[in-house]
C-alpha atoms as one frame of an Amber mdcrd trajectory, in Angstrom:
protein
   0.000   0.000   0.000   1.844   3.494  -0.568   2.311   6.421   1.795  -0.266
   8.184  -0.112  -3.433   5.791   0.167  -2.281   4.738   3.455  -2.849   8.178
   5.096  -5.828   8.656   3.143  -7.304   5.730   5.202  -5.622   7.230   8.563
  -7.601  10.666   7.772 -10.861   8.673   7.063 -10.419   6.892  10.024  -9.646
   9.854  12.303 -11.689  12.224  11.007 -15.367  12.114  10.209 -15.758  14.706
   7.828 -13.328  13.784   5.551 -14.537  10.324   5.921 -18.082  12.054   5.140
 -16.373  13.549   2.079 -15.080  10.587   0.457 -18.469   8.963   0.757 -20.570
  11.599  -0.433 -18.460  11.529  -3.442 -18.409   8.194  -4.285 -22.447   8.279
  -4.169 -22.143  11.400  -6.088 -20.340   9.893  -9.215 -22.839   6.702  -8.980
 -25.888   8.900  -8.731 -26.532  10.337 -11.776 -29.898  11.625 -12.837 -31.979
  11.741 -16.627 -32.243  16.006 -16.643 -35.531  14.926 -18.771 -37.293  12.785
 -16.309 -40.052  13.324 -15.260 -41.697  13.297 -11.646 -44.186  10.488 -11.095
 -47.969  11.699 -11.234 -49.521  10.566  -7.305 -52.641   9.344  -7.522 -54.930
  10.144  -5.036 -55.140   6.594  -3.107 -51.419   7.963  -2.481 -52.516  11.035
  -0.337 -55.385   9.837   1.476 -53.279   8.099   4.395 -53.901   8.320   7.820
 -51.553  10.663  10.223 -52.176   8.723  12.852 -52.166   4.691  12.823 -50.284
   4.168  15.897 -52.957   6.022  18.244 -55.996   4.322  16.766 -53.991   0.818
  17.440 -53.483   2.047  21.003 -57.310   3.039  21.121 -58.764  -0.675  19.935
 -55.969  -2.326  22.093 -55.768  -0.369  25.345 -58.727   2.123  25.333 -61.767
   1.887  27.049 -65.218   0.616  25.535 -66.286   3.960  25.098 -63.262   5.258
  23.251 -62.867   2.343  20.908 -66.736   2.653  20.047 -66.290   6.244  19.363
 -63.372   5.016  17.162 -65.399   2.998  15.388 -68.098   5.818  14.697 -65.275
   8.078  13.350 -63.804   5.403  11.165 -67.418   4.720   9.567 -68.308   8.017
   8.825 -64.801   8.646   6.947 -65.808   5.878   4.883 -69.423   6.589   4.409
 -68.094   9.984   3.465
């Protein structure tokens, strides 16, 4: 190994933002875009998603009988709607 890749591997090791560096760079030259593509159309299945799927999980699993039947209501009339 010569002098000169051998402290290029010391700096990496020693110092994270030249380590940072000489990864970002190497992603760089792989990542190349098309300047003429174009950005995918989202339909709109793709923005109806719900904000908040871990709190109606923790309703139906640890909430009371009232709050998971309230739950319920709110989840029927968002699909009645």
């Amino acid at each position: 190994m010569s002098s000169n890749s051998n402290q290029q591997s010391i700096d990496t090791l020693t110092h994270p933002s030249v380590y940072r560096d000489t990864v970002n760079c190497q992603r760089r030259k792989s990542d190349t875009t098309d300047v003429n593509m174009k950005p995918q159309n989202e339909t709109k299945q793709n923005q109806d998603w719900d904000l908040y799927p871990q709190l109606i999980r923790q309703i139906e699993n640890e909430g009371s009988e009232e709050q998971v039947k309230r739950l319920h209501q709110l989840e029927l009339e968002k699909s009645n709607q």
